[in-house]
C-alpha positions in Angstrom: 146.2 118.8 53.8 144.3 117.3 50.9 141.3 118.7 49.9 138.1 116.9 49.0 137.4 116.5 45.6 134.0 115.2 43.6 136.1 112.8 41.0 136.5 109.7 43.3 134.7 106.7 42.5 130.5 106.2 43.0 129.0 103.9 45.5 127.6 100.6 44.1 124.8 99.4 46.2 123.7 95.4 45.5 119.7 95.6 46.7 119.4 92.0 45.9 122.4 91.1 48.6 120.9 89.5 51.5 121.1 91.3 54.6 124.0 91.0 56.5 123.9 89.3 59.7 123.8 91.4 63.4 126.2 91.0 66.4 123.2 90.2 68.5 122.4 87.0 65.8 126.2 86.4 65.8 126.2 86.2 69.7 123.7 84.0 69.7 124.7 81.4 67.2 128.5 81.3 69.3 126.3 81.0 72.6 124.4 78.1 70.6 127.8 76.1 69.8 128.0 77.5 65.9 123.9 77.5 64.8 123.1 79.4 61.7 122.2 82.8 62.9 120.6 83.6 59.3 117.9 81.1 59.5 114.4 81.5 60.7 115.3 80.7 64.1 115.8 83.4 66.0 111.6 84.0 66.3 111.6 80.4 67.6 114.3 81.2 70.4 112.2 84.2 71.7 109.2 82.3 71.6 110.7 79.6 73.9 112.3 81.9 76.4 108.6 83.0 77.5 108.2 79.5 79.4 111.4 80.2 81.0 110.6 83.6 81.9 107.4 82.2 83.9 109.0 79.1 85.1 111.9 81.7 87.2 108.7 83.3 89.1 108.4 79.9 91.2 111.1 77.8 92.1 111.1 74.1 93.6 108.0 72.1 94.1 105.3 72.5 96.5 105.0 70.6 99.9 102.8 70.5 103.4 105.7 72.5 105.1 105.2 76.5 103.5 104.9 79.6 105.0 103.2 82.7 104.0 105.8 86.2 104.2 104.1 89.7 104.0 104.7 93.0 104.0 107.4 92.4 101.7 109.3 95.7 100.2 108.2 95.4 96.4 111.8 95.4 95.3 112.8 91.8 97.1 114.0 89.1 94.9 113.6 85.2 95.2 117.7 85.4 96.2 117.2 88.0 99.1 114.2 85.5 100.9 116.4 82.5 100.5 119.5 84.3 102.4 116.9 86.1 104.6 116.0 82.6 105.8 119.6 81.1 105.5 121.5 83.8 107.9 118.5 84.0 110.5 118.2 80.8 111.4 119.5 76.9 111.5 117.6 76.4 107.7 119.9 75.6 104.8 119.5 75.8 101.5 118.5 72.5 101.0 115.5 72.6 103.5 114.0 75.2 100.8 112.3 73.6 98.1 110.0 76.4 96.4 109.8 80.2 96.4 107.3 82.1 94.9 107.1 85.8 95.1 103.9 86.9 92.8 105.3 89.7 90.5 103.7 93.1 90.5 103.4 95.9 87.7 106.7 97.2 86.6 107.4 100.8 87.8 109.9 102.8 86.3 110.7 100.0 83.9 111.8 97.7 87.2 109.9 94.7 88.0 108.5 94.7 91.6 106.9 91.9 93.3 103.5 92.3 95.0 104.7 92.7 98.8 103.9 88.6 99.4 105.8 85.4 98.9 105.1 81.8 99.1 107.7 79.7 100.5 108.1 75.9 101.3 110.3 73.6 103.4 111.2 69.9 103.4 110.5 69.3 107.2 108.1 70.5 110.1 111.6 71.9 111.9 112.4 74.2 109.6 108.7 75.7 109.1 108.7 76.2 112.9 111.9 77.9 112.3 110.8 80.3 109.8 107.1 81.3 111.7 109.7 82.5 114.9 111.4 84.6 112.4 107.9 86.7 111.8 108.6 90.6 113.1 111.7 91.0 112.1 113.5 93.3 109.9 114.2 92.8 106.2 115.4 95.5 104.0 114.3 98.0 106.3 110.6 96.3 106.9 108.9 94.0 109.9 107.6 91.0 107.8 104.8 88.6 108.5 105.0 84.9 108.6 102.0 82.2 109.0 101.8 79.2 108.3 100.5 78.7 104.9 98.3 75.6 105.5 96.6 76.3 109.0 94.1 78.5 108.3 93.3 78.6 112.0 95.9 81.2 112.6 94.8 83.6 110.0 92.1 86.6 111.4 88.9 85.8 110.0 87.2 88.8 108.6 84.9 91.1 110.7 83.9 95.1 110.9 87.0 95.9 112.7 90.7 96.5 110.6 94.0 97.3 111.4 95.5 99.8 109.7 99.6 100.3 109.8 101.8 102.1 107.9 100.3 106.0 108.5 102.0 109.2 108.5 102.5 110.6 112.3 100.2 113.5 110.9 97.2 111.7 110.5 94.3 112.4 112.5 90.9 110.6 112.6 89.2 112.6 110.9 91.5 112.0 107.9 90.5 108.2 108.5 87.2 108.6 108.5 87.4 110.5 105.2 89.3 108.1 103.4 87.3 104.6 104.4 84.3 106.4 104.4 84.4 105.7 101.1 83.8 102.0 101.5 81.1 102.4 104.2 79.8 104.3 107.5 82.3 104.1 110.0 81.4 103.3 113.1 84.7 103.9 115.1 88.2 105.0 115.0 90.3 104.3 117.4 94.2 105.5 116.8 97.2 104.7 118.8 98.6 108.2 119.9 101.7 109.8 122.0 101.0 111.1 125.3 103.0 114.3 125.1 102.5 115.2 121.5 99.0 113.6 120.9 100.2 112.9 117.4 99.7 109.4 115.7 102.1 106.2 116.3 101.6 105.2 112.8 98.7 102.4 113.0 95.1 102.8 114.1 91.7 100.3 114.0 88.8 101.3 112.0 85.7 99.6 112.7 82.5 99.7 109.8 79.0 99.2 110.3 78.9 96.3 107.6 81.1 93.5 106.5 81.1 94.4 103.1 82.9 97.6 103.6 85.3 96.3 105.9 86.2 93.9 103.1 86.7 96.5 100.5 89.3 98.3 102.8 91.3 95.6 103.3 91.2 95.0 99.3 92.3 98.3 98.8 89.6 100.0 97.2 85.7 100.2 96.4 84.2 99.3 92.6 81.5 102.1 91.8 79.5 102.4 88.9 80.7 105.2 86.4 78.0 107.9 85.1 77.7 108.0 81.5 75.8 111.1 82.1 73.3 110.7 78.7 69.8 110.7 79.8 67.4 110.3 77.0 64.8 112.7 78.0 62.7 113.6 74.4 59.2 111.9 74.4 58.8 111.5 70.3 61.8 108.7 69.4 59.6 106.0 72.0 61.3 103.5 69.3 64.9 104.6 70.2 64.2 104.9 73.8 62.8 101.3 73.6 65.9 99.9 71.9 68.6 102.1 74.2 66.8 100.1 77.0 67.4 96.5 75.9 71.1 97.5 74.9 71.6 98.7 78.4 69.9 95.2 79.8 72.5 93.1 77.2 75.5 95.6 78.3 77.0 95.2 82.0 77.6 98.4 83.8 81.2 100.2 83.9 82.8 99.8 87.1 85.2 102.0 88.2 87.7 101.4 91.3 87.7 104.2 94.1 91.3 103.7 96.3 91.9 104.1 99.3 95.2 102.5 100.1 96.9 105.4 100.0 96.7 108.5 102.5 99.1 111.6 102.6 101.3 109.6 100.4 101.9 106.7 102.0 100.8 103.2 101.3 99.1 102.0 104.0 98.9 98.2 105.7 95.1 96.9 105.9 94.3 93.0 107.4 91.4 91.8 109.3 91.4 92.4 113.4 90.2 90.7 116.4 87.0 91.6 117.6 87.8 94.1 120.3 85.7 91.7 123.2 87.9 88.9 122.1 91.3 90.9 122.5 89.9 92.1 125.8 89.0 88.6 127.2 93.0 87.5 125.7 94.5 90.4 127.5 92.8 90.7 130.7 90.7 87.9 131.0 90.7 85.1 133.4 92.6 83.3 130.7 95.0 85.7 130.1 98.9 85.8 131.6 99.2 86.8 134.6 102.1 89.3 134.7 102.4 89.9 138.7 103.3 86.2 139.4 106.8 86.3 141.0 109.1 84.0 138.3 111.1 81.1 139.8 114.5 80.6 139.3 117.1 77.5 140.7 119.7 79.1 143.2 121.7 76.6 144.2 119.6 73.5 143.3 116.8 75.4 144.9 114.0 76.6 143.4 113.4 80.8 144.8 110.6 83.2 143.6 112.4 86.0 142.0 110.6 89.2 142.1 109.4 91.1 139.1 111.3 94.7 137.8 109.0 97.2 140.0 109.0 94.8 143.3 112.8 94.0 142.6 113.3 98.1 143.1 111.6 98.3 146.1 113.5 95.9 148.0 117.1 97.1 147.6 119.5 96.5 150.3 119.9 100.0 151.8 123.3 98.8 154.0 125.4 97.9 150.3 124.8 101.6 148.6 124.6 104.9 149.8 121.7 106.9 149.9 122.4 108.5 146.3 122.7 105.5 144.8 119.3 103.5 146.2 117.4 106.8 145.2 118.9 106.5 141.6 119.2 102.6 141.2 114.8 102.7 142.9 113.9 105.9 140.4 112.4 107.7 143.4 112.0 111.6 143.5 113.3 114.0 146.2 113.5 116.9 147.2 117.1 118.8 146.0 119.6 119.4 149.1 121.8 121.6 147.5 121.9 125.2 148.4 121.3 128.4 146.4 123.7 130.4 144.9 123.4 134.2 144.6 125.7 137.0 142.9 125.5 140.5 143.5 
């Protein structure tokens, strides 16, 4: 084994050499079909990939045919939509001509989107065909479509919201808490489980003014921050004077109050129907009427086929025994067995 030894030649180091050239540079250059990787170019290149960057946030071109998608998961690209849209229905590729998903702030150095997309079709068809896709699952979410252009379909803002996304633990007065915050609350009216009385997981929230109503759906409230100096000393009337035109020239700090978020989860927030109007839709004189027999075609003929709870009562006692009609008509009675005793 040979030992080290301080004899050996000195290092001669040539500071006027240019530097040499990186493996990044060189990759570049060979990408680029042989361009000189030591020139000034390289500052140009990144300067001219920032269009691209922007241009990749919308694809296609705009038309009368798009559709707005929420309640997106923040983590769904522009690829996942198109195949979303692709393998649910009878669109192609082609029909597609733009998708834009807004992009959100990064978290945890990934790029998310901001839960809502943009996307457009060639034909009336295929919109149609997208809006009957609206409840659905995608990536593990129910998403929203309307129609981007008819405005008519869209809730138009009033007192009352609809709040999704809550934890089963939530109770009203937790509600009331949090939205207080934009407003006096009026009402709370939360969707519950008969035999647990905890929440389903959405609720309405009604406010006694517009305003506030608005600033939950936003997401949270502007409030004007305290600077907490107060000039209270009687002698200095010359300062006092000037403080009091700079805080006239100077707009005051305002500072956002959230309420988007309760016992960790991040909840849902639109715009709901004035609870008269969902009455009148429901159980008004315009409404569906559910105990109309349906009609069905037997045989060329046209027959009035029951509904579910009538079609139970009027099973043919002669085809099925007596078990099988109290099972099969969801009837109670009485147990005929007998009772067992040991000694």
């Amino acid at each position: 084994m040979s030992e080290l030894t301080e004899d050996g030649p000195e290092l001669e180091i040539d500071v006027a050499a240019p530097e040499p050239v990186s493996k990044k540079a060189l990759r570049k250059a060979k990408k680029n079909k042989g361009g000189d990787a030591g020139d000034d170019e390289k500052p140009k290149s990144s300067k001219s990939s920032k269009p691209e960057s922007k241009e990749a946030e919308t694809e296609g071109k705009r038309s009368q045919y798009g559709i707005w998608i929420g309640n997106l998961s923040f983590t769904v690209t522009r690829e996942e939509l198109r195949m979303f849209f692709t393998v649910n229905s009878d669109i192609s590729e082609s029909d597609i001509t733009r998708i834009h998903l807004p992009k959100g702030p990064e978290r945890f150095g990934r790029s998310q989107n901001r839960g809502f997309a943009y996307v457009d079709f060639t034909d009336k068809k295929s919109l149609q065909e997208a809006i009957g896709l609206s409840e659905q699952l995608m990536t593990g979410r129910r998403v929203l479509i309307k129609d981007a252009n008819n405005f008519a379909v869209w809730p138009s803002p009033s007192k009352r919201i609809f709040v999704g996304n809550l934890s089963f633990d939530v109770t009203k007065e937790n509600l009331e808490e949090n939205f207080g915050k934009c407003g006096t609350v009026t009402n709370v009216h939360m969707a519950t489980f008969q035999d647990t009385g905890k929440c389903k997981g959405y609720a309405w929230v009604e406010f006694e003014e517009l305003a506030a109503a608005e600033a939950a759906v936003r997401g949270f409230m502007l409030v004007k921050e305290d600077d907490g100096e107060e000039d209270s000393s009687d002698s200095d009337s010359d300062s006092a004077s000037e403080t009091k035109k700079k805080s006239k020239k100077l707009k005051p700090r305002m500072q956002r109050v959230w309420v988007n978020q309760l016992m960790g989860r991040r909840m849902r927030m639109e715009f709901a129907e004035d609870a008269s109007t969902r009455y009148k839709k429901r159980f008004g004189k315009d409404a569906e009427k559910k105990d109309e027999p349906a009609i069905t075609e037997v045989d060329g003929e046209s027959r009035e086929r029951p509904r579910h709870k009538k079609r139970r009562e009027s099973i043919d006692d002669s085809r099925y025994s007596k078990e099988t009609v109290q099972k099969l008509s969801g009837a109670i009675v009485e147990g005929q067995g007998q009772k067992t005793t040991f000694d």
